[in-house]
C-alpha positions as a Python dict, from the first residue, in 0.01 Angstrom:
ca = {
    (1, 'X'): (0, 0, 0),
    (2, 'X'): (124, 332, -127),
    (3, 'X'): (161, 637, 128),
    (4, 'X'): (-101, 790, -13),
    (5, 'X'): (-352, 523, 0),
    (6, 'X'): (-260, 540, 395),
    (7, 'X'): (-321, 918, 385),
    (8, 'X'): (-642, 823, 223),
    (9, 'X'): (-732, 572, 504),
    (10, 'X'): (-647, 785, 729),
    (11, 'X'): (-837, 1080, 622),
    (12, 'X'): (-1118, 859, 584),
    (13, 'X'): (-1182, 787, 898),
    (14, 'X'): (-1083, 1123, 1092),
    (15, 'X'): (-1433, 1222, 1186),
    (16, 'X'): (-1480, 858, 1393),
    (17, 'X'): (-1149, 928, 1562),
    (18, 'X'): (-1178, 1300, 1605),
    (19, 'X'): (-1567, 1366, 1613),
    (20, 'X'): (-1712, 1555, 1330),
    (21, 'X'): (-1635, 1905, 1469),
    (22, 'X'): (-1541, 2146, 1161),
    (23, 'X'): (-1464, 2520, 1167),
    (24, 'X'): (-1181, 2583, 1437),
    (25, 'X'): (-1108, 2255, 1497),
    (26, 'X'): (-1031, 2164, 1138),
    (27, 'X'): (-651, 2300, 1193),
    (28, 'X'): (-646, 2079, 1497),
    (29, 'X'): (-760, 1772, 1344),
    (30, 'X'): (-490, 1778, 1006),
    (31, 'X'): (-233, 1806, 1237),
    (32, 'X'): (-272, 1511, 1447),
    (33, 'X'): (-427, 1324, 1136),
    (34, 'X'): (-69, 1433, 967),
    (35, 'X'): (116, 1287, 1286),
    (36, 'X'): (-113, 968, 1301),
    (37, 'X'): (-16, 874, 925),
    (38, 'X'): (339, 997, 1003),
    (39, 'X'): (385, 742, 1252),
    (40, 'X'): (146, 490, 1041),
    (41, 'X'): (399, 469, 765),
    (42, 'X'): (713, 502, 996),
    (43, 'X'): (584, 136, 1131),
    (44, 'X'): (499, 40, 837),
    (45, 'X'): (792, 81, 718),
    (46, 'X'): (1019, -72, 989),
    (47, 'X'): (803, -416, 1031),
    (48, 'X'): (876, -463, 670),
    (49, 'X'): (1288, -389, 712),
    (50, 'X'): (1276, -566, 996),
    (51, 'X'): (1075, -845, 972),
    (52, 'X'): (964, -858, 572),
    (53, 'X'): (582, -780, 746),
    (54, 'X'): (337, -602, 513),
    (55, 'X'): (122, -426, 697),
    (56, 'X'): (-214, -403, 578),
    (57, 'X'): (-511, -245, 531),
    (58, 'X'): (-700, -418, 767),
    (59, 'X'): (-423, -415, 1013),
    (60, 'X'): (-445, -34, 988),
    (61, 'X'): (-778, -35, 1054),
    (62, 'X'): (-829, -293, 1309),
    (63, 'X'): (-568, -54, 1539),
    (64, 'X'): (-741, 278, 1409),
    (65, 'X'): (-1077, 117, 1589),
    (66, 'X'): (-880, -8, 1876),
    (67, 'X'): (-740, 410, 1912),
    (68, 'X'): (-1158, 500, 1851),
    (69, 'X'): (-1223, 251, 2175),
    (70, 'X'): (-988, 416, 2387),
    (71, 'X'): (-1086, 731, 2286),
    (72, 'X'): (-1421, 645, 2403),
    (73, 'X'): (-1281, 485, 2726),
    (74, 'X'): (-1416, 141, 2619),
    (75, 'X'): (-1209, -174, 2671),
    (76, 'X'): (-919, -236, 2451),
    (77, 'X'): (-990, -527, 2210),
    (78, 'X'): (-809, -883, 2252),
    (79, 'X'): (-851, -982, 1906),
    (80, 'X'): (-550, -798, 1721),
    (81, 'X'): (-252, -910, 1612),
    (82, 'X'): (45, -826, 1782),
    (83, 'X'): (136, -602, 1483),
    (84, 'X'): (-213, -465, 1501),
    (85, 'X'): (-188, -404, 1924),
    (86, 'X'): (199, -265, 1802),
    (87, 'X'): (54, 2, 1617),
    (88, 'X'): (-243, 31, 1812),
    (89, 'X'): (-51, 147, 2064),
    (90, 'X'): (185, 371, 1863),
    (91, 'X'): (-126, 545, 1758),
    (92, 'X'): (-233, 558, 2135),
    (93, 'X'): (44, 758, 2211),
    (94, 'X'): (44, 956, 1981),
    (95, 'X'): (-298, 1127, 2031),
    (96, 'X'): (-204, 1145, 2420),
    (97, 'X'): (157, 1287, 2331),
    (98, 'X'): (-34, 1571, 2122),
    (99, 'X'): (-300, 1664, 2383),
    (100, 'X'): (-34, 1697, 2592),
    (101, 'X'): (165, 1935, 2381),
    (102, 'X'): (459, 1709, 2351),
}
C-alpha cells in the first residue's frame, strides 16, 4: 500500500477518531491526522525492514478502531494481532503525546 492510499485511510476515517467538529477545529484535526499517518507509515515501514511484514489495510484499521475505543474509554480489544496491538498502541500515544503538547 502506497503512502497515499494510507493518507487516504487515514483521512477517511478522521471524523470517527476526532468527532465531526469542523470550523476551528479543522486546523487541529490535520495536524494530528498528519502525525497519526506519520507514525502509520514510519511502522509500516520498519516491520517490513525488519521483519519482511506487510502491513495491511486491515491491520491499519483494526488498530485505528482499537485508538476510537480508547478514545471512548471502552475496553481495549483482545482480538489484534500483535502487529495490530503494536501500532495500536503507537497510535495511542500519539494522540495522548499531542493533547499533551509534547
Amino acid at each position: 500500500m502506497s503512502d497515499e492510499e494510507y493518507k487516504l485511510l487515514l483521512d477517511s476515517m478522521s471524523d470517527q477518531i476526532l468527532g465531526e467538529k469542523e470550523t476551528a477545529d479543522s486546523e487541529k484535526k490535520s495536524e494530528i491526522l498528519r502525525k497519526l499517518m506519520k507514525e502509520t507509515i514510519k511502522f509500516r515501514d520498519k516491520l517490513k525492514e525488519d521483519n519482511s511484514y506487510v502491513l495491511t489495510v486491515e491491520d491499519t484499521r483494526k488498530a485505528l478502531e482499537a485508538l476510537e475505543l480508547h478514545l471512548q474509554n471502552e475496553k481495549f480489544p483482545k482480538d489484534l494481532t500483535p502487529e495490530q496491538k503494536a501500532l495500536a498502541q503507537i497510535l495511542i500515544d500519539t494522540v495522548v503525546l499531542y493533547n499533551y503538547g509534547f
